[in-house]
N, C-alpha and C positions, 0 to 999 in steps of 0.2 A: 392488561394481558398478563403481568411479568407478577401474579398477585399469589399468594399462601394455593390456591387451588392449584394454578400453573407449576409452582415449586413441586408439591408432591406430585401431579402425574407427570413433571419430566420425572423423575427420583422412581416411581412406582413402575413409569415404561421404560425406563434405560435399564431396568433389572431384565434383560431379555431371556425369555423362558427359552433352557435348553432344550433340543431334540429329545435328550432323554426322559424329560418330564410329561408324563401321561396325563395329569392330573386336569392339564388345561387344554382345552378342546384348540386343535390346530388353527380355526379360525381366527378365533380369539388369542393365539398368540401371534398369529399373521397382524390382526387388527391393533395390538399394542405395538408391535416393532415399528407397524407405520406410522401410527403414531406418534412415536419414539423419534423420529426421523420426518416428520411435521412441525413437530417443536421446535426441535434443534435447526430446523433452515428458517424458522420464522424467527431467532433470533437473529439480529442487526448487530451485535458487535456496543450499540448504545445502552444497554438496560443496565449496565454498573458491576463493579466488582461480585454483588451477591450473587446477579445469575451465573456469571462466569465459575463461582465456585461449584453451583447446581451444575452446571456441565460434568465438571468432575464427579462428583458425589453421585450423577447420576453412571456412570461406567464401572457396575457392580457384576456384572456378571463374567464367567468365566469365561465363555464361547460367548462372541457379538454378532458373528453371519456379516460383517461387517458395516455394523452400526455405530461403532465407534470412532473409525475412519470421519462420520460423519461429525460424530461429537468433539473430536478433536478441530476439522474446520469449523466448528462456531465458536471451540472456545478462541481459535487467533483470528477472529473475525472482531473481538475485542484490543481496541485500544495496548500499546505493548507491555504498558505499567499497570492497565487490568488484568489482561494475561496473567502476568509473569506474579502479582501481589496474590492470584486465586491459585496459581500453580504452586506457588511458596506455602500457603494456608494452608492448601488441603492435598500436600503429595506425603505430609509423612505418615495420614489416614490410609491412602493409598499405597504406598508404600508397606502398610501391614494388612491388607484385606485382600490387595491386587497385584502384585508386584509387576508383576508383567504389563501392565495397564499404566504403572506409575513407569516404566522406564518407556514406554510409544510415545507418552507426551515426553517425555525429557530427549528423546528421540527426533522428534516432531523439532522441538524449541533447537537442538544442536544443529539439525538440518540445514537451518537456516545460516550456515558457515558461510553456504554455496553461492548465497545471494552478496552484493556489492555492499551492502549497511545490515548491520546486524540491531537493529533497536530492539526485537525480543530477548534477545540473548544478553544487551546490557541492563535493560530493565530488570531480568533474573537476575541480575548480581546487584543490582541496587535495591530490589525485594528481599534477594535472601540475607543480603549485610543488614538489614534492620530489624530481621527475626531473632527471635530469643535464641540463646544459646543450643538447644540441646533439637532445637528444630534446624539448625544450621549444621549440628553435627550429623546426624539420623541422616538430611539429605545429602551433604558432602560423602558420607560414609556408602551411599547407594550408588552414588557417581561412584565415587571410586571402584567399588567393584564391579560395575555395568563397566568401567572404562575396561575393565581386566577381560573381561570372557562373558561382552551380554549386550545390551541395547546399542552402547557406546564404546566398544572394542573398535566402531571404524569412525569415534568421531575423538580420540582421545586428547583431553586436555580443553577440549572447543569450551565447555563448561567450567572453566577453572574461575569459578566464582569471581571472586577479587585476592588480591594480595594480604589484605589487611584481615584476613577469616583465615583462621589456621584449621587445618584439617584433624581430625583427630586421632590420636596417637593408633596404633594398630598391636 
């Protein structure tokens, strides 16, 4: 199921056509949203790091009618070190295409303060300590300023990576 055809029609239905678009007959973008949102509950959380980043890759559009809500529960329907290894991959994509999309998941991921164990939230700091440099800076540098005045102004510091990751200079 989880094969090259599956990848592009989640990726081609998570691009949810806005209201403003005339171009595509309302059916047919009723017909892809739900679809969009068939996919995503048909993942199990077992199909591996690759789909898990499809998750993300697929939350391209600016208005979701909320479809994304959903795609975010499939992506932590995934294992905490698959999560946190596809969140690490593909938030600093996101990060320049969506911003507001890359801070609901880091949103999402800090949330989880509230709960008794936090295994997503260490896993992210054991993912992002083993990324290359300049992908550890891009995302540290987004926390921080979400912590200031944005996704993460009520969760601050929840995300403080690890100790051994310096943040970078300002």
């Amino acid at each position: 199921m989880f094969d090259l055809s599956y990848s592009k029609e989640l990726v081609f239905t998570g691009n949810i056509i806005q209201d403003s678009d005339n171009s595509i007959d309302p059916d047919e973008s009723e017909r892809r949203f739900n679809r969009y949102i068939e996919l995503l509950d048909s993942i199990e959380g077992k199909e591996g790091v690759e789909v898990a980043k499809l998750v993300i890759r697929s939350m391209r559009a600016k208005d979701d009618y909320g479809a994304y809500q959903t795609s975010q529960r499939a992506l932590f329907r995934f294992p905490p070190e698959v999560s946190a290894q596809a969140i690490v991959d593909e938030l600093p994509d996101l990060i320049d295409k969506n911003t507001e999309w890359a801070g609901e998941i880091l949103c999402g991921l800090a949330n989880e303060i509230e709960d008794d164990e936090t295994p997503y939230i260490s896993a992210f700091s054991v993912a992002i300590s083993r990324a290359n440099q300049s992908v550890i800076e891009k995302i540290m540098e987004y926390i921080k300023n979400e912590e200031i005045d944005g996704w993460l102004s009520h969760r601050v510091g929840v995300l403080n990576i690890t100790s051994s990751i310096q943040a970078p200079a300002s």
